[in-house]
N, C-alpha and C positions, 0 to 999 in steps of 0.2 A: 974596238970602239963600242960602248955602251949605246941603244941608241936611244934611251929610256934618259929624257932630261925633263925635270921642272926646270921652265924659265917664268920671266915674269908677265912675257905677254910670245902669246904663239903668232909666227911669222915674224918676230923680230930679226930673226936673222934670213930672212926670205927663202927658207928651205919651205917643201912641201910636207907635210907629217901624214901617214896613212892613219892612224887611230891616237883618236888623245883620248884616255881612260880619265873619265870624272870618277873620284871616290873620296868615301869621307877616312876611307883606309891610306895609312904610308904607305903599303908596299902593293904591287902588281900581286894576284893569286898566279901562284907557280903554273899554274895549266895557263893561263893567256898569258905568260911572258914568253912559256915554251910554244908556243901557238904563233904568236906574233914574229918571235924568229924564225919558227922553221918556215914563213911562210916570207918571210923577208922584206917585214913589213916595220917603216920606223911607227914608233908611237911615244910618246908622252904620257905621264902621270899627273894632273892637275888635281886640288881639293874641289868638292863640289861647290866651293865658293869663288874657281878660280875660273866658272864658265864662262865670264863677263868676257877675259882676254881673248877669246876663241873670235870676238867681234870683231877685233881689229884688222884683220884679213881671212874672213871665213873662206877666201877663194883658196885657202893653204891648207884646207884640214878635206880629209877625204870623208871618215866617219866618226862619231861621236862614241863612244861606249859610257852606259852611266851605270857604277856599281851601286844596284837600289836593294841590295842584300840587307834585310831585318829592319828595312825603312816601311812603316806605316805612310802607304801613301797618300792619304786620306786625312793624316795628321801632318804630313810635306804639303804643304803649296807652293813652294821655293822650286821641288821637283815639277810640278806643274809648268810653271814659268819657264823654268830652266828647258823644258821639251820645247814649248812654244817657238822659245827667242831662237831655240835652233829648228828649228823646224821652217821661221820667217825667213831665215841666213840658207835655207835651202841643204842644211846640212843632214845626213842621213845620222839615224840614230837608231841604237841600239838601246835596251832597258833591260839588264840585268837582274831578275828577283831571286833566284836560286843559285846559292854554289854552284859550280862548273866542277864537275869532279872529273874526269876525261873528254876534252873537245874531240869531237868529231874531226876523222881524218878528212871528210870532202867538204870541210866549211869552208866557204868562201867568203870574203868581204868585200862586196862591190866601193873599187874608189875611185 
């Protein structure tokens, strides 16, 4: 079973998610998808316009990841907002600005 699903709103189906991955990218980078299974963690791919759904029951999302790879953040104020609204929702976040070229074996993600 895949556990990597776009829906249209997180916690629709009242399951718990360990990491929803914000990116303006289709696809997971191969080092966090193999990261996220080996550590047996569900997660989600959402577009960075898809942070809105994460409101409708932030009690289901453990942590936030936002891919800000080749984003001028200074020229994003959307990314601003975006940290904020989840930061108000109590949600931990993450901020990704460089490639991941091999994750660390002891990373852990508190959820």
């Amino acid at each position: 079973m895949d556990k990597t699903r776009e829906q249209k709103g997180i916690g629709v189906s009242g399951d718990f998610t360990d990491v929803v991955f914000l990116s303006d990218k289709m696809d997971l980078p191969v080092e966090i998808r193999r990261l996220f299974r080996q550590k047996k963690l569900t997660y989600r791919l959402l577009p960075l316009a898809g942070y809105q759904t994460i409101h409708i029951r932030p009690d289901l999302i453990g942590t936030v990841v936002i891919d800000a790879e080749g984003m001028n953040m200074s020229e994003n104020p959307e990314l601003g907002r975006i940290m904020e609204s989840l930061e108000r929702d109590n949600i931990g976040t993450i901020l990704l600005t460089q490639p991941v070229r091999q994750p660390n074996k002891s990373i852990s993600l508190a959820t």
